[in-house]
C-alpha positions as CSV (number, residue, x, y, z in Angstrom):
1,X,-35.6,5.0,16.1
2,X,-32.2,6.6,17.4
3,X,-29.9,3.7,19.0
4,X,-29.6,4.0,22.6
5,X,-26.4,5.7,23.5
6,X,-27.1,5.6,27.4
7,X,-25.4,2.9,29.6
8,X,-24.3,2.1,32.6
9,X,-20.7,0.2,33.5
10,X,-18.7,-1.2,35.9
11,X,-15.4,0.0,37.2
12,X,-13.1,-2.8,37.1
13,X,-9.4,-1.5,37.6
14,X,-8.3,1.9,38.5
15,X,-4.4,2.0,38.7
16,X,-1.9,4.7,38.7
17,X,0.8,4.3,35.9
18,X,2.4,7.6,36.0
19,X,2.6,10.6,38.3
20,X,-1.2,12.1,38.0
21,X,-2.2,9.6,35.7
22,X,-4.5,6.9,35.9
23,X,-5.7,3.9,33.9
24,X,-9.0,2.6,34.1
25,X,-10.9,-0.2,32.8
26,X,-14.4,-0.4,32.6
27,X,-17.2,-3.1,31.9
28,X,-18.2,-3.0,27.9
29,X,-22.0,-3.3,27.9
30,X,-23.7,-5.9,25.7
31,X,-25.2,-3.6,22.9
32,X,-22.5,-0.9,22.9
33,X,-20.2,-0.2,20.2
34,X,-17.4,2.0,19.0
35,X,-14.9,2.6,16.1
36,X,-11.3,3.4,16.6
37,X,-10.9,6.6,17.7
38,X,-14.0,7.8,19.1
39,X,-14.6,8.7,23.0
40,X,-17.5,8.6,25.6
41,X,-19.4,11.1,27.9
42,X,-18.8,9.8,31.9
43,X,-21.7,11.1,33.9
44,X,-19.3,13.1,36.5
45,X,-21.0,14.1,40.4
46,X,-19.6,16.9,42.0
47,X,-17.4,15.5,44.7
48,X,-19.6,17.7,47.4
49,X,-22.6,16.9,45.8
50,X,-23.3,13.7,43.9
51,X,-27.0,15.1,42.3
52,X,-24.5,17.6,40.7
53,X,-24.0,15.7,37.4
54,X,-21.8,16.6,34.5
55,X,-20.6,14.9,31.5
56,X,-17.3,14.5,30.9
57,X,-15.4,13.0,27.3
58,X,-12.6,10.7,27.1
59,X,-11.2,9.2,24.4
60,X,-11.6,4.7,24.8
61,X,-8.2,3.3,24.2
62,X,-9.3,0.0,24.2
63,X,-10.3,-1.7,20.9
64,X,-14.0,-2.4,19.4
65,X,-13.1,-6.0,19.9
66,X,-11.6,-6.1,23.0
67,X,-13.5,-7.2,26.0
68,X,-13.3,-4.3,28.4
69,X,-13.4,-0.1,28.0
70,X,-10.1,1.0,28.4
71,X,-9.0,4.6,29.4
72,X,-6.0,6.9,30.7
73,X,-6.6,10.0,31.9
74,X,-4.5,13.1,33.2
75,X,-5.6,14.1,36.7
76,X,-6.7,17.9,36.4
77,X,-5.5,19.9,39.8
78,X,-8.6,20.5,41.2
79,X,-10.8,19.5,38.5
80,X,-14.2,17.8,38.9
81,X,-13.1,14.4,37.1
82,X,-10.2,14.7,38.3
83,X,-11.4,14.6,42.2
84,X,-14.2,12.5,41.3
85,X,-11.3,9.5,39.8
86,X,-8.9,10.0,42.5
87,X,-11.2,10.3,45.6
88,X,-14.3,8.2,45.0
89,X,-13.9,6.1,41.6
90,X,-13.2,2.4,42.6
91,X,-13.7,-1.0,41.4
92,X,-16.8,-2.1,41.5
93,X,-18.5,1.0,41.2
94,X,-21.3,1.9,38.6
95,X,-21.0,4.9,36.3
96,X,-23.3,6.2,33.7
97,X,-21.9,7.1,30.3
98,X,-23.0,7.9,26.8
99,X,-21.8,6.9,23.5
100,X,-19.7,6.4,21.3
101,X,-19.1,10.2,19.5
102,X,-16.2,11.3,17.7
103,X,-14.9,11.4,13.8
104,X,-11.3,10.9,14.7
105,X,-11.7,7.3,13.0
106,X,-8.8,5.7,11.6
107,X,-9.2,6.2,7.5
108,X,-8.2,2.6,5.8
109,X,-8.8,3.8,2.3
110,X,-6.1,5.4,1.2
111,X,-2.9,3.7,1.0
112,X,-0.8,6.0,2.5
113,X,1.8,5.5,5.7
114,X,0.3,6.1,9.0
115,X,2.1,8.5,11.1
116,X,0.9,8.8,14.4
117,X,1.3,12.0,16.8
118,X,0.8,11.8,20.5
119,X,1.3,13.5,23.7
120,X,1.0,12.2,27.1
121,X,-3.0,10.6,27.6
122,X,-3.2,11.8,23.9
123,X,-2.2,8.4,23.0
124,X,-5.5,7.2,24.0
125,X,-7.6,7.0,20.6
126,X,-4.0,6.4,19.2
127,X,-3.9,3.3,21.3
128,X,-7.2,2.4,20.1
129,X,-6.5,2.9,16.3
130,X,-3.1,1.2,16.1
131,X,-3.8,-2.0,17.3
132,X,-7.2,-1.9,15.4
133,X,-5.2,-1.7,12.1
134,X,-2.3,-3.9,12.9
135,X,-4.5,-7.0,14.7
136,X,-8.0,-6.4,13.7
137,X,-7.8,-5.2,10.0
138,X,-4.2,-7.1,9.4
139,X,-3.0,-4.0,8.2
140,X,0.8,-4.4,6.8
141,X,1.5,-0.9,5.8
142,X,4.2,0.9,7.4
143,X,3.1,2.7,10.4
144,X,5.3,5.3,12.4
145,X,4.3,6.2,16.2
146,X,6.1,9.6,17.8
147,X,5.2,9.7,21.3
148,X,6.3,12.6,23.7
149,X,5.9,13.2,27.5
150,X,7.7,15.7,29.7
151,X,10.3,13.2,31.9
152,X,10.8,10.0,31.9
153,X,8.5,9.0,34.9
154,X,5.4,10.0,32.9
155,X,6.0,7.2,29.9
156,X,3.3,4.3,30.4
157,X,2.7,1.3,28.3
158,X,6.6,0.9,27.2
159,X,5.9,-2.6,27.1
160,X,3.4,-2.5,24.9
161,X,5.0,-0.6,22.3
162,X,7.9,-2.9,22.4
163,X,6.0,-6.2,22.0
164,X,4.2,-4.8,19.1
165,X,7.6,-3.6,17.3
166,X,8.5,-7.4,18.1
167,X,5.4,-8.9,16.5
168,X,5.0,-6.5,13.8
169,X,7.7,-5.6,11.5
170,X,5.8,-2.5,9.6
171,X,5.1,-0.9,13.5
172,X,7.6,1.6,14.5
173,X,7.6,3.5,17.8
174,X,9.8,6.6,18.3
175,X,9.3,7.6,22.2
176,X,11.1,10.9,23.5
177,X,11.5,12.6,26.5
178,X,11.5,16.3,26.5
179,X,14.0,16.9,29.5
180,X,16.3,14.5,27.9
181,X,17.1,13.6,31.0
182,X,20.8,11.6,31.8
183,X,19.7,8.2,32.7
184,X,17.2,8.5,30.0
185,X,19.2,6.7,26.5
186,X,16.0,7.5,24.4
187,X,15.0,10.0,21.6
188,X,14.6,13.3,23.1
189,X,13.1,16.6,21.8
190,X,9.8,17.9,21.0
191,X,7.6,16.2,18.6
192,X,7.6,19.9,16.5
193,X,11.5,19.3,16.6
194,X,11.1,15.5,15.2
195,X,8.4,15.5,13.0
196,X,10.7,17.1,9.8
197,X,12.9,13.9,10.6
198,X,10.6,11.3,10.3
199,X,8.4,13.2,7.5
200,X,12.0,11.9,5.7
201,X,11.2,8.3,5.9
202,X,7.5,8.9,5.1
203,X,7.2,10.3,1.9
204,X,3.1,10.2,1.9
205,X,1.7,10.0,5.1
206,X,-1.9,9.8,6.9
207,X,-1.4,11.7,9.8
208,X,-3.4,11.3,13.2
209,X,-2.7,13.7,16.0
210,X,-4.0,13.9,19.5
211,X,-2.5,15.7,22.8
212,X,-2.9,18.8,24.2
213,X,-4.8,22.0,22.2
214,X,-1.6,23.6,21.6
215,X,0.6,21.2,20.6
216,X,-1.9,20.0,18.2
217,X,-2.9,23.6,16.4
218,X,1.1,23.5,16.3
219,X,1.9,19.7,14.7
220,X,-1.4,20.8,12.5
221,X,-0.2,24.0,11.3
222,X,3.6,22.1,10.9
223,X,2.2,19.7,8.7
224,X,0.3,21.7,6.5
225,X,3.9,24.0,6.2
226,X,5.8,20.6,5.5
227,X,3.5,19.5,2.2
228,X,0.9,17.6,3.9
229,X,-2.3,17.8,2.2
230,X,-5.2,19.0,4.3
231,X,-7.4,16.3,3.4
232,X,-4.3,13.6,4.8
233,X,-3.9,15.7,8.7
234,X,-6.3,14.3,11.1
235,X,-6.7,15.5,15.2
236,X,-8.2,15.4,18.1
237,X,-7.1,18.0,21.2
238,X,-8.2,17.4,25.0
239,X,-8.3,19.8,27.7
């Protein structure tokens, strides 16, 4: 018998952290479960007619063990998710999903470096698989995250990266703006621009990347160019 990968949840938070972005936390049901890394189907209505029902995926940023479903999305102009979070989604609400899918898991077997890649909501599964390894698994290897957003007002979760740089001396967390711009005293530049510099600190790295489809084909293709064995380059792309 198949497990059942139908259930229904409860909103519990939606909150805007970031211009067009939204983070949402959802009731984890009893029997459901989930590796790092892996994303859910939302039942989505059509905002003009709710018995108009589509899936939609997003990766869970929250860990398998911790007690709610975390997510961040990117609002979509005009998009049916995207009307459907910032127009009728609230707390308290019921939504249907399906799950978990997805093979972007977090490989503990070979005892390479982590080096993780992220764009904007990319970081989601990122999220997910770095605090699985560093608090779940008790994982001391050296792990290097490059995080990149457009302007300063679209970084989110600052504080989190911080803390865990604080509490765990093998986490490292390079974040960049792309406009660079001049009250902004952080790394700037693309991730394409950075990744030869950090690939000089990690000599043999596991690489995970997530973000959007063509910044990923791109930090792909880069780190296949730089050395990077195949088998070692692991990604996810939304839309």
């Amino acid at each position: 018998m198949k497990p059942n990968r139908s259930f229904t949840t409860t909103c519990l938070q939606k909150q805007c952290i970031a211009p067009s972005v939204y983070e949402l936390r959802f009731g984890k049901p009893d029997t459901f479960a989930f590796m790092a890394g892996q994303f859910v189907l939302f039942d989505v209505p059509l905002l003009d007619n709710e018995a108009d029902i589509q899936p939609r995926a997003y990766s869970i940023a929250s860990t398998p063990t911790e007690q709610d479903l975390l997510f961040v999305i990117k609002l979509v102009p005009n998009g049916r998710a995207s009307r459907w979070i910032e127009q009728a989604l609230d707390a308290g609400m019921s939504v249907r999903m399906q799950g978990s899918f997805g093979n972007f898991k977090l490989d503990s077997a070979p005892e390479k470096q982590y080096l993780f890649l992220a764009t904007g909501t990319g970081i989601a599964p990122i999220r997910s698989q770095i605090l699985s390894a560093l608090k779940e698994q008790k994982d001391t290897r050296q792990m290097h995250l490059l995080f990149g957003v457009l302007k300063r007002e679209d970084l989110f979760w600052m504080e989190e990266w911080r803390g865990l740089e604080e509490q765990y001396p093998n986490f490292h967390a390079h974040i960049s703006c792309l406009s660079g711009e001049a009250d902004w005293h952080g790394e700037t530049g693309s991730l394409q621009e950075r990744l030869p510099q950090i690939l000089q600190e990690i000599m043999t790295p596991s690489v995970y990347i997530c973000g959007a489809p063509i910044t990923v084909k791109e930090l792909k293709e880069q780190c296949l160019a730089l050395g990077i064995p195949k088998s070692d380059v692991h990604f996810e792309s939304y839309v």
